[in-house]
C-alpha positions as CSV (number, residue, x, y, z in Angstrom):
1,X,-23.7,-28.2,29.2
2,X,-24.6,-24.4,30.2
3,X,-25.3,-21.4,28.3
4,X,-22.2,-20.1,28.9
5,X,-20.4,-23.0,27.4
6,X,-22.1,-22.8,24.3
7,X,-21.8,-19.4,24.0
8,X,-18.0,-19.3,24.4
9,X,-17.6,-22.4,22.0
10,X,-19.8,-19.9,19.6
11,X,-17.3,-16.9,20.7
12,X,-13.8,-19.1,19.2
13,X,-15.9,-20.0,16.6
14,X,-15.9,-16.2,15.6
15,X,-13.1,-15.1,16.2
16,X,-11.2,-16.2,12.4
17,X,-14.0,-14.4,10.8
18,X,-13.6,-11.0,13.3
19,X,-9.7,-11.1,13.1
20,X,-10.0,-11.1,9.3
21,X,-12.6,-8.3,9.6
22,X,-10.6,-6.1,11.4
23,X,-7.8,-6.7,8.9
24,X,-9.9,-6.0,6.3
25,X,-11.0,-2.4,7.9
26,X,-7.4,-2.0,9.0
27,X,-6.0,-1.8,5.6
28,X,-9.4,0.3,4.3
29,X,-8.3,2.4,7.4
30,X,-4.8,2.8,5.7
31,X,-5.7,3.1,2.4
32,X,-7.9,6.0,3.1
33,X,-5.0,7.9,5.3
34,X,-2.5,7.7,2.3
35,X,-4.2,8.9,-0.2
36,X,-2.8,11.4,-2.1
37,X,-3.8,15.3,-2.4
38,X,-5.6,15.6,-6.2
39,X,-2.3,15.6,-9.1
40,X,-0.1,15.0,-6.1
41,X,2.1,11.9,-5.6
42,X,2.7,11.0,-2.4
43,X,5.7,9.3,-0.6
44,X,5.8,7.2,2.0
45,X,9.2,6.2,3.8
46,X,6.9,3.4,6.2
47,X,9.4,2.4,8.9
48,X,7.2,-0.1,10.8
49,X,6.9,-1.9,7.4
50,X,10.5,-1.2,6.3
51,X,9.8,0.4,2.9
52,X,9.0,2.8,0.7
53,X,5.5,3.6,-1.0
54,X,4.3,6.0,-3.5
55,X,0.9,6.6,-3.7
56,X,-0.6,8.0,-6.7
57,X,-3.7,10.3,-7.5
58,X,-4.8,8.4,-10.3
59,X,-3.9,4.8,-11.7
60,X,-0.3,4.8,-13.9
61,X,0.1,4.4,-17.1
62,X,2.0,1.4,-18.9
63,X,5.5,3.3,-19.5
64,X,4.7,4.7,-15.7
65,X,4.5,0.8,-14.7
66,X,7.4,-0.1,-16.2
67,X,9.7,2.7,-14.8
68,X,8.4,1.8,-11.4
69,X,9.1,-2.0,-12.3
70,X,12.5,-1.4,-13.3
71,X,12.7,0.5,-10.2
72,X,12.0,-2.1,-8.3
73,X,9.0,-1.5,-7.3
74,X,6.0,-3.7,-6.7
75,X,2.2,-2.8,-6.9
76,X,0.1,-3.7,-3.7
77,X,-3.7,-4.0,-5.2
78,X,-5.1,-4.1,-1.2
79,X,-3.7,-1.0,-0.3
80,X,-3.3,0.5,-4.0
81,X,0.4,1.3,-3.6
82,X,3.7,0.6,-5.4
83,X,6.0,-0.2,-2.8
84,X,9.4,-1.5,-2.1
85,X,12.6,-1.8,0.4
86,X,13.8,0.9,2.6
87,X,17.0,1.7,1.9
88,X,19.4,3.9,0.4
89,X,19.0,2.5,-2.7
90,X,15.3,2.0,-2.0
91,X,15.6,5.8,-1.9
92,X,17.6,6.6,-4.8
93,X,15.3,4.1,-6.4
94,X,12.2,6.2,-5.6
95,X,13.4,9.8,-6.1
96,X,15.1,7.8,-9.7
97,X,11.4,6.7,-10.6
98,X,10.1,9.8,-9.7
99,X,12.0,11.8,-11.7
100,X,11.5,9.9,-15.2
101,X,7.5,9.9,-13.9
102,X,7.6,13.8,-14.5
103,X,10.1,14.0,-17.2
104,X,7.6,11.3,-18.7
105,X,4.4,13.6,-17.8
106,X,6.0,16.7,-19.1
107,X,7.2,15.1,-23.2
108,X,3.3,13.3,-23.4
C-alpha cells in the first residue's frame, strides 16, 4: 500500500465530519444575514425554501408564541426563526400574526 492510498482512505474518512461542518457554518452564515435591524422584525418570503420566516430582534414572549402558533407558524432553534409555508395563506397568515404582534405590543 502507498502513501497515497492511505491518504485518500483518510480523505473519505473526513469527508462526514467536513460536510457537516460546512452545514454547520452554512446555517451560522444564514443566521447572521437575517438578522433583523434593532426593534425591527423582519420578513422573509424564502423562495428556494418555499416559506415564509419572520425574524425577530429579540426572543417572543408567551402570548407572542402562541399568536405565531395559531398562525401556523413553527420555531426553527438552528437558524432562530419562526417559519412556515409560502402561500397565500402562508401570507395572510404572516401579515395576520403580525398585526396582533403590534396590537399586542401597543395594549402591554
Amino acid at each position: 500500500m502507498d502513501g497515497q492510498t492511505i491518504v485518500g482512505n483518510a480523505d473519505s474518512s473526513f469527508k462526514p465530519i467536513l460536510d457537516e461542518l460546512r452545514l454547520l457554518a452554512q446555517i451560522e452564515i444564514e443566521r447572521r444575514l437575517r438578522q433583523p435591524e434593532p426593534g425591527f422584525i423582519r420578513e422573509i418570503q424564502d423562495v428556494k425554501k418555499n416559506r415564509i420566516e419572520l425574524i425577530f430582534p429579540s426572543k417572543v414572549n408567551g402570548r407572542e408564541q402562541s399568536i405565531l402558533k395559531s398562525s401556523g407558524f413553527q420555531w426553527d432553534p438552528d437558524l432562530g426563526i419562526w417559519h412556515r409555508d409560502l402561500s397565500n395563506g402562508g401570507k395572510a397568515a404572516a401579515k395576520d400574526a403580525l398585526e396582533k404582534i403590534k396590537d399586542n405590543k401597543k395594549a402591554a
